[in-house]
N, C-alpha and C positions, 0 to 999 in steps of 0.2 A: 017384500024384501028391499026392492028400492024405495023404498020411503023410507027404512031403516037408516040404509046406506046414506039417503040425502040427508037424515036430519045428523047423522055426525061429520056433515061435509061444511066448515067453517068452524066446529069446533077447536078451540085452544088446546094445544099442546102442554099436558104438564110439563114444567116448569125444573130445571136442577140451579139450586142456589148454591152458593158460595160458602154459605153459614155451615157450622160455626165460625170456623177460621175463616179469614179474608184469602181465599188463595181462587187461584183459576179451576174452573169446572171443564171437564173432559167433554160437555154436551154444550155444543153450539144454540145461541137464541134461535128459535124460526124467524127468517126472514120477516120482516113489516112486523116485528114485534118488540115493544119495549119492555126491558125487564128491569125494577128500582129494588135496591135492597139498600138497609139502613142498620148498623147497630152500633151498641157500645157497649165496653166491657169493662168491669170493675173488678182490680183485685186486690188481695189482700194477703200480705203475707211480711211477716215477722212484727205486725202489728201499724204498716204502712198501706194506704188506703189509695190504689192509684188509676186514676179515670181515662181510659183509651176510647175515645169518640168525641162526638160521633164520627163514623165511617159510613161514607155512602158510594154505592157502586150502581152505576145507569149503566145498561146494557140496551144496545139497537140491533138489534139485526139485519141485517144487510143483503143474504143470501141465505139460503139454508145453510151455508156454509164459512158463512162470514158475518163477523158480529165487531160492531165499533165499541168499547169498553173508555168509561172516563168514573175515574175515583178522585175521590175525595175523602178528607180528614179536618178535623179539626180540633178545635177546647186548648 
């Protein structure tokens, strides 16, 4: 049983993104972990074709309870 235990001790934390929408996630990064999300979104309506991105969001975590956020946009 502890060789169970040890081998999921360093194991990665899944992960809650942001996507679809660009907005804030309710789950904190783990501490000493970088988290990069990247998209872009195309829409199309009344026959006009209009390009949003890319959008990129670098997530650090800081704390288990604190996480440094830097976005980015561009096109």
């Amino acid at each position: 049983m502890l060789a169970g235990v040890a081998s999921l001790w360093g194991q990665p934390s899944p992960i809650t993104t942001d996507r679809p929408a660009f907005t804030n996630s309710s789950v904190v990064v783990p501490g000493g972990s970088l988290q990069v999300e990247n998209g872009l979104q195309i829409t199309t309506a009344l026959g006009q074709r209009t390009v949003d991105g890319p959008e990129s969001l670098v997530v650090f975590g800081l704390t288990d309870a604190t996480e440094l956020r830097f976005y980015g946009s561009g096109l």
